[in-house]
Structures are given as structure tokens and as C-alpha cells.
C-alpha positions as CSV (number, residue, x, y, z in Angstrom):
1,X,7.0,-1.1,-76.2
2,X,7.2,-3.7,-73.6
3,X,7.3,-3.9,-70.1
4,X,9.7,-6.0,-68.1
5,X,9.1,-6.8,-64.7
6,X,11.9,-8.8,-62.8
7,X,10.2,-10.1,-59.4
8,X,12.4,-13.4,-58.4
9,X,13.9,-12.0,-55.4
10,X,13.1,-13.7,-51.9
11,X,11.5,-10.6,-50.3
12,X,13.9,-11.7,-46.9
13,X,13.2,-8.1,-45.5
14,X,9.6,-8.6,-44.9
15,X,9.5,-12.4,-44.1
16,X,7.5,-14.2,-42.6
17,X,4.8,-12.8,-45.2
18,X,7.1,-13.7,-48.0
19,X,7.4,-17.5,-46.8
20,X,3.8,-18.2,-48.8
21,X,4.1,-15.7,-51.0
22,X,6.0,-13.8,-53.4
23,X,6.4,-10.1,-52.2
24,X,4.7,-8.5,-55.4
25,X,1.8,-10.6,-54.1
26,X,1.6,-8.7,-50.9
27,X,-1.8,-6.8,-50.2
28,X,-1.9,-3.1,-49.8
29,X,-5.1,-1.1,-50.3
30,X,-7.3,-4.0,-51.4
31,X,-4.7,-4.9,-54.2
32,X,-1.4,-6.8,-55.1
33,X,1.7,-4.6,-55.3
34,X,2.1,-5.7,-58.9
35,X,-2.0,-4.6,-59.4
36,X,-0.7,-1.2,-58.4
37,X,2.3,-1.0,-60.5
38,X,0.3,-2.7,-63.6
39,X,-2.3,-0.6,-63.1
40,X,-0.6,2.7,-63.6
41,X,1.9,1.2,-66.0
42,X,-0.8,-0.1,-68.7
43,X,-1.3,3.2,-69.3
44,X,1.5,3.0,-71.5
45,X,-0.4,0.5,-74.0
46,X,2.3,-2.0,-73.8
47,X,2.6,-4.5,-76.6
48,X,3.6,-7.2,-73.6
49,X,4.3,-7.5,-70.6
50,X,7.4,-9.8,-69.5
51,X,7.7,-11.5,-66.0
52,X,10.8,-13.0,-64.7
53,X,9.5,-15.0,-61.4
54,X,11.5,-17.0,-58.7
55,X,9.4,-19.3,-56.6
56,X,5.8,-19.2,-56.5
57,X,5.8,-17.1,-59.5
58,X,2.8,-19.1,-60.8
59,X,0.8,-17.1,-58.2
60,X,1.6,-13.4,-60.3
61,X,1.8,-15.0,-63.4
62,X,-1.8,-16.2,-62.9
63,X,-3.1,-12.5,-61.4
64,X,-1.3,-10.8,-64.2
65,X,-3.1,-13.0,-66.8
66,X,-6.5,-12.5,-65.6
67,X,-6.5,-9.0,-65.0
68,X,-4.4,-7.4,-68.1
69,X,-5.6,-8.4,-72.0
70,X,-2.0,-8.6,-73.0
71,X,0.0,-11.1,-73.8
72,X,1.8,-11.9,-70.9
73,X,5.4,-13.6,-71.1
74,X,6.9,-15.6,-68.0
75,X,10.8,-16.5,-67.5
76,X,11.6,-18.0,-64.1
77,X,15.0,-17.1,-62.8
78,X,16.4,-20.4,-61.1
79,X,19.7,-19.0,-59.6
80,X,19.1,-15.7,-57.7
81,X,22.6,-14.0,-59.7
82,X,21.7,-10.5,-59.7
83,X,19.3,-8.1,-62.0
84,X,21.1,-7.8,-64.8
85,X,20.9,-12.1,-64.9
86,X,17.0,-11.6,-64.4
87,X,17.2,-9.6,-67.3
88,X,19.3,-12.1,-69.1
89,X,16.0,-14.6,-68.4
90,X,14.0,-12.6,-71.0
91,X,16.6,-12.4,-73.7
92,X,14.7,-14.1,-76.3
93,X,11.4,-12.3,-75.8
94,X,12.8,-8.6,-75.6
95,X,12.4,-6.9,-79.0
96,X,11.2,-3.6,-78.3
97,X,12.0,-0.6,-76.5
98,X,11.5,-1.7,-72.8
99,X,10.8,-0.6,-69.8
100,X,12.3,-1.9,-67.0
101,X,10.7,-1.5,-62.9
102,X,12.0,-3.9,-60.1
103,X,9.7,-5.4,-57.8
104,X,9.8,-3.0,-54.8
105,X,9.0,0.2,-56.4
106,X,5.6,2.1,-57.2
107,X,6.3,5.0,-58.7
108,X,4.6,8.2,-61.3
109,X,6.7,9.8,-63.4
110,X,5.8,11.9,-67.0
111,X,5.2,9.3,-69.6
112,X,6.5,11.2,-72.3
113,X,9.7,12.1,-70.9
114,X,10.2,8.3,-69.4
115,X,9.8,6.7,-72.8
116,X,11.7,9.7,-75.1
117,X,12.7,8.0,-78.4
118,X,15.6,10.9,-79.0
119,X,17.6,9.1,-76.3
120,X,18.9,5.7,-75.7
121,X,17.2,5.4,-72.4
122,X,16.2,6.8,-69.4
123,X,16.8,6.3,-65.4
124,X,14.1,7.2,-63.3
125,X,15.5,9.2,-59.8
126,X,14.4,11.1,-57.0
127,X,16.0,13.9,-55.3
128,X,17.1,12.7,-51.7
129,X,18.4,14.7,-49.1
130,X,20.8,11.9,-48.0
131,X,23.0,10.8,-51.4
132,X,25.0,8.4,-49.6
133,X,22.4,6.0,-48.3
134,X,21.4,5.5,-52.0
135,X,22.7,4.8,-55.3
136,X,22.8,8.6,-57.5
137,X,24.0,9.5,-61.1
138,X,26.7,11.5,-61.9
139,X,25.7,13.9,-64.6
140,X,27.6,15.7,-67.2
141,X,25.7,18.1,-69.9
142,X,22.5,16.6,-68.8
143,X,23.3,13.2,-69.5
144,X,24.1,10.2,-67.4
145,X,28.2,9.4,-67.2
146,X,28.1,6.9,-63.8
147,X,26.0,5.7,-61.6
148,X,27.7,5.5,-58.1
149,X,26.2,2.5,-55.1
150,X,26.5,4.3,-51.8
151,X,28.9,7.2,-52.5
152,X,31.5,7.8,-50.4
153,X,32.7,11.6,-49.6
154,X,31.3,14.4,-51.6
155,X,28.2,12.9,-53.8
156,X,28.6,13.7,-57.4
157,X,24.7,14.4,-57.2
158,X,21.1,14.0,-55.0
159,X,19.4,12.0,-57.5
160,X,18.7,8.6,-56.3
161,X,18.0,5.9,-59.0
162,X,14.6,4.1,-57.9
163,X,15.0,1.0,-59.9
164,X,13.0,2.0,-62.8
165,X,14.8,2.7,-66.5
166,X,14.0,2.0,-70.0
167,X,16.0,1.4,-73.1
168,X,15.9,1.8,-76.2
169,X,17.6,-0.7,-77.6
170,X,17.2,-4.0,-75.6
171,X,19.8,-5.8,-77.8
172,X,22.9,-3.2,-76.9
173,X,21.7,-3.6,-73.4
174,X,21.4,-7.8,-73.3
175,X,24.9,-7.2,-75.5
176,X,26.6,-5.1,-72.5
177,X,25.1,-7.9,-70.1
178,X,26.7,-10.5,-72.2
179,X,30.0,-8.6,-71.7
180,X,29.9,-8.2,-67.8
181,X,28.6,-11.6,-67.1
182,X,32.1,-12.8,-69.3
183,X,34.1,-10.5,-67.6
184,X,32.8,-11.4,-63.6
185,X,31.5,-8.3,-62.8
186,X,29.8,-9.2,-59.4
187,X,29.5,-8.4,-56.5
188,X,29.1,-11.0,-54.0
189,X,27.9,-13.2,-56.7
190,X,25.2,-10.9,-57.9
191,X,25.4,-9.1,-61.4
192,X,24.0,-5.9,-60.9
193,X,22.7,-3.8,-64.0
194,X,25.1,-0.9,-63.0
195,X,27.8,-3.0,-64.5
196,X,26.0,-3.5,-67.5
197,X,24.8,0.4,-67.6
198,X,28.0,1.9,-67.3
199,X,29.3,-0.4,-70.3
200,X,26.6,1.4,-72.4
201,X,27.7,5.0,-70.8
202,X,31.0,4.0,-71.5
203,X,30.3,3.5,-75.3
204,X,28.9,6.9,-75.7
205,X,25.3,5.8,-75.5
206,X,23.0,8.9,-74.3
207,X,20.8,8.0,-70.9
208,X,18.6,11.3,-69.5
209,X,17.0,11.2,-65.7
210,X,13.4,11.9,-65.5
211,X,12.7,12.6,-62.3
212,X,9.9,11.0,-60.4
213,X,6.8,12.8,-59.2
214,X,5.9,9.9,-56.6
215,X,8.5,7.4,-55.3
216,X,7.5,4.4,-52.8
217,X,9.0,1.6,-52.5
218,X,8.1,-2.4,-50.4
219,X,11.2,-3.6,-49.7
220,X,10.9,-3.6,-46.0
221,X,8.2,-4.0,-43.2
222,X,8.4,-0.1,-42.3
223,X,8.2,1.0,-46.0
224,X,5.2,-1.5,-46.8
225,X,3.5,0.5,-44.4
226,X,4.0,3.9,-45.5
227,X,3.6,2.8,-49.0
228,X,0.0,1.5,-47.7
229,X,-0.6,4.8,-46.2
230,X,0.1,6.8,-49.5
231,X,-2.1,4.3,-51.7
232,X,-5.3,4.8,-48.7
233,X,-4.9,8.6,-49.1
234,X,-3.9,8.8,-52.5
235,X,-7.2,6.2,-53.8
236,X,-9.9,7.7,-50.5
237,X,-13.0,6.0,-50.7
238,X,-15.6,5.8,-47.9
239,X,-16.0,2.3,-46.8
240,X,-19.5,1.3,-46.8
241,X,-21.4,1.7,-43.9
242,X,-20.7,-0.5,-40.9
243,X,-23.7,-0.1,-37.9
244,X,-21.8,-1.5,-35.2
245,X,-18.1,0.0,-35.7
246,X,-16.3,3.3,-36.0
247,X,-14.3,3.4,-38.8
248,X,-11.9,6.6,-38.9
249,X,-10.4,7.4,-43.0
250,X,-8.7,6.8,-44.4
251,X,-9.5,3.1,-44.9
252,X,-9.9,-0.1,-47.1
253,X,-12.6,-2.4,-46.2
254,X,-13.8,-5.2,-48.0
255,X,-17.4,-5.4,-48.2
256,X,-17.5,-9.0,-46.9
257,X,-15.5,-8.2,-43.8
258,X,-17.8,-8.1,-40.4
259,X,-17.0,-5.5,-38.0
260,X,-18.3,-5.1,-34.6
261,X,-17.9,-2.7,-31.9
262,X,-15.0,-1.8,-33.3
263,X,-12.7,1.6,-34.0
264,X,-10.9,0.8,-37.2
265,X,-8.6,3.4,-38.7
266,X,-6.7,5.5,-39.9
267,X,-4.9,4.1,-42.3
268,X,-6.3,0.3,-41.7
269,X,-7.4,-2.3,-45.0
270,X,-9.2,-5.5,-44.1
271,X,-9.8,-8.2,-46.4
272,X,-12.7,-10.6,-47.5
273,X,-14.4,-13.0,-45.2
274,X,-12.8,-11.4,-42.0
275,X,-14.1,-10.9,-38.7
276,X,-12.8,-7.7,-36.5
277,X,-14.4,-8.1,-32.7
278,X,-13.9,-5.4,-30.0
279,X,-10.8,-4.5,-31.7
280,X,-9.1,-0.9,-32.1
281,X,-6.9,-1.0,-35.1
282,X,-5.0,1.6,-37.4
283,X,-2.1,1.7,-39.7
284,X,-2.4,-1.8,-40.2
285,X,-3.4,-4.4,-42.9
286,X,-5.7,-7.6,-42.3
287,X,-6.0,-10.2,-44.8
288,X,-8.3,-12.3,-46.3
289,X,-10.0,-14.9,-43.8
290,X,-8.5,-13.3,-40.6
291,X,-10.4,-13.3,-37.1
292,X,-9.5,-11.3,-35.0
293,X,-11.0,-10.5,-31.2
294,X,-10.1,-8.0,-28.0
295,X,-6.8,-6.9,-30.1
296,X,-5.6,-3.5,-30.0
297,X,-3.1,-3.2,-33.5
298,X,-1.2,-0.5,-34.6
299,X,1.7,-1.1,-37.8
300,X,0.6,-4.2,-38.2
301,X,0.2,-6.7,-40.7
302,X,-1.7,-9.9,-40.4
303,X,-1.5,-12.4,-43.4
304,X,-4.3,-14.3,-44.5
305,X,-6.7,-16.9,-42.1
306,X,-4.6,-15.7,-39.0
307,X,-6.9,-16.3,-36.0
308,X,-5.6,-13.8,-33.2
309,X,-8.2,-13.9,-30.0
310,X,-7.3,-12.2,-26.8
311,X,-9.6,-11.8,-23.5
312,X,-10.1,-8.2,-22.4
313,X,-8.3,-7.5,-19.8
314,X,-9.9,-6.8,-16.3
315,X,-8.2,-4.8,-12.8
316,X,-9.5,-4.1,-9.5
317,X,-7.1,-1.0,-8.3
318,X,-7.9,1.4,-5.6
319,X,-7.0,5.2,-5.9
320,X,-3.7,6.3,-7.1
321,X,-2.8,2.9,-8.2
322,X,-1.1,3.1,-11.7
323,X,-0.8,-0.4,-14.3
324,X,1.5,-0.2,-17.7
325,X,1.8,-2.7,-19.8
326,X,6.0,-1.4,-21.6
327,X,5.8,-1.8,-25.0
328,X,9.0,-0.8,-27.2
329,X,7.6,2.3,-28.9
330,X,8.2,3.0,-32.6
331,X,9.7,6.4,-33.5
């Protein structure tokens, strides 16, 4: 079996972090996104792993190398055309039943049902309690007839697809690809693997949902956060002792990082080599190198060597004076 990752997208939804680099690179927890996803999907004992990149894709192709022993493959997507073109990248390397997981998602589901050989694949969903913000299947007997983008009206189901599926048979797959890249099925330029999907419904092929136990995804600033909040709870640790800070859990904090009088946390990881002075922070993430001084931080996330250094702030008011500083409050 092999795994196929396709990563080239720009990550525009959670610039400017994606402006040095690529978003599976982002830190949560102490870890890439694509340590996360590797680690839980290695589990799988993967004859390869497959990597279609974009720009900077040198920076996972190097992580991925170092950290996994197997063989690693890399493709790099030039032209941004859609995910069923990032699949096309990896024609000539895809020769076993594959697993397929976009970039955004992290995701558990059973192993056993995900990869069932009676089938020709499987579509990973989630129930949602809002079909028509998503993309669902439409199910007959069990099986997978359409999957529908956004349904309009009455939804033919609540299961969302997450982004995560797995054939079979890579060849009838690349084959149905093939057909709807011929036949200019895009949308706005993009082939999506729908198109190519519903070919293979369409031709009787057999796809089952397995429905996910744990669904979180990084496509956005809001749902990094979330998804960093799940990983601190879900992996607890105690940080190590730090004499002159508070530190509230759960939290990641890198044993090089120097706190001091300091309340850091909930949900707060800090990377190597920074400095946190007379700071409050929680759900936040600081990266590697950062200083940071008088700063009061909540959903935040500061990228690597950022210096931020504020003066505390000082008032002479008499009695029944009042000061507020407005800030737009997040719901």
C-alpha cells in the first residue's frame, strides 16, 4: 500500500505564515502538520510514501526523509490545476492500492475498514449537522452513487467527505482522470477528483464510507487553532518545570524556551530558543527564535524569530475613573 499526499496548494487562507512556508510545514503542538498526519498514518506500514509539492516543497520533502525509513517519492506540481492534476503528478509511481489525504486534514478512522480489499475504495466522511456548507455522498444500498459540492435544497445525506479516500486500483482511477482532464471537466480551471470519482461510480465500481472517529482540518487561521487545541489535549504532557512562570495545561513548551514572570496557557506551544518576558499568553502558538516582551496574546500565532517588545503600560486615575482599551472581540 502506498500513501499519497498531495500538498501543492498555496495555503492563501492562512497567509502571511504560508509566504515562507508551505502550510503542511506549519507548527502545531511541537510538530509539522504533516509529522501529525505521518505519524498516525505509518501505522499502516506503507510500502512508500508519495509527495506531490508546489513551492518550497524541498522543505517537507526533506522532514519527511529524515524522520520516516521509507522510501519517499517527490512529484512537484507546477500548474496549480486542481487535485485530481496533483494526482496526475504521481502517475508513474502509483502501483499499489493508495491512500489518498489532502493537505488540510488530520484525521482517525478504523484501519481495517479504510483500507477494505472487498471494495474498490473508500471515502472517509463525517457526519455534519450542516450538509450544505460541505461536500456529502449520496448513498444507495450502502454504497457511494454521487458525491454532491455544496448541496442545494434537501441534502441527499449528512456525511461530509473530509478529503481522505483510498483506491484500490490506482490505474482505473489515473484512467477516469485521463478521461475528465480530455473531456474539460473543471471548474474554474481546477480538476477536482469528484469528476474523476463519479466516472468510477458511474462504471459500477463499488466505493463504501467509513466514517471518521476524529476530523480536524488547517485550512484556515480559526481552524489551525482548534486543531492545535485538540492535539495539546489529545498528546497532554507536563511541560518541564519553569521557576519563574505559571504555566496553565494544557501546553507545549520546548525545553530550550526561557520563560519569565510569565502566565502561559491554556492551550499555548512555544518553540526552541524563545524568550517569553512579562507576557500572559494562551491559545496561541510561538515559534522557533521568537522574543517576545510585555505582550498579552490570545489566538495568536507568531512565526519564527518574530521580535514583538511592548512597554507596560502605566495610569495615574483618581476614583471612579474607568480606561478601555476596544478590541474587536472574537465569538
Amino acid at each position: 500500500m502506498q500513501i499519497l499526499l498531495p500538498i501543492a496548494g498555496m495555503g492563501t487562507r492562512v497567509r502571511p505564515h504560508t509566504y515562507v512556508r508551505p502550510k503542511p510545514m506549519l507548527t502545531l503542538a511541537g510538530k509539522p502538520v504533516i509529522g501529525h498526519q505521518l505519524d498516525y498514518l505509518i501505522q499502516l506500514a506503507p510500502s512508500s510514501i508519495v509527495l506531490v509539492v508546489g513551492e518550497r516543497g524541498q522543505m517537507v520533502e526533506q522532514y519527511v526523509r529524515e524522520r520516516y525509513a521509507v522510501p519517499v517519492h517527490v512529484r512537484v506540481q507546477h500548474e496549480l490545476a486542481g487535485q485530481s492534476h496533483a494526482i496526475k503528478m504521481a502517475a508513474d509511481v502509483l502501483t499499489e492500492p493508495t491512500l489518498i489525504v489532502f493537505g488540510d486534514t488530520l484525521f482517525e478512522a478504523p484501519f481495517d475498514q479504510l483500507t477494505d480489499a472487498g471494495v474498490d475504495g473508500t471515502i472517509v466522511v463525517q457526519p455534519v449537522p450542516d450538509p450544505a456548507r460541505f461536500g456529502v455522498v449520496e448513498l444507495r444500498e450502502g454504497f457511494i452513487t454521487r458525491l454532491i459540492e455544496k448541496p442545494e435544497g434537501e441534502p441527499p445525506s449528512n456525511l461530509a467527505t473530509i478529503g481522505v479516500y483510498f483506491v484500490n486500483d490506482p490505474a482505473a482511477l489515473l484512467a477516469a482522470i485521463d478521461a475528465q482532464i480530455a473531456a474539460g471537466d473543471a471548474l474554474k480551471g481546477e480538476f477536482y477528483l469528484a469528476g474523476a470519482l463519479q466516472r468510477l461510480f458511474d462504471a459500477g465500481k463499488r466505493f463504501r464510507p467509513v466514517t471518521a472517529s476524529v476530523w480536524y482540518d488547517t485550512g484556515t487561521i480559526d481552524a489551525i487553532l482548534e486543531t492545535h487545541r485538540y492535539l495539546l489535549q489529545r498528546h497532554r504532557a507536563e511541560p518541564e518545570g519553569q521557576a519563574d512562570a505559571l504555566v496553565l495545561p494544557p501546553c507545549h513548551i520546548d525545553p530550550s524556551a526561557r520563560l519569565e514572570r510569565s502566565v502561559i496557557g491554556p492551550y499555548v506551544s512555544i518553540g526552541p530558543g524563545a524568550v517569553v518576558r512579562e507576557c500572559v499568553l494562551a491559545d496561541a502558538i510561538i515559534g522557533q527564535g521568537v522574543t517576545l516582551r510585555a505582550q498579552v496574546l490570545r489566538r495568536s500565532i507568531i512565526g519564527d524569530h518574530a521580535d514583538l517588545t511592548s512597554a507596560p503600560l502605566a495610569y495615574n486615575v483618581a476614583d471612579h475613573s474607568s480606561a478601555r482599551m476596544l478590541l474587536s472581540e472574537q465569538p
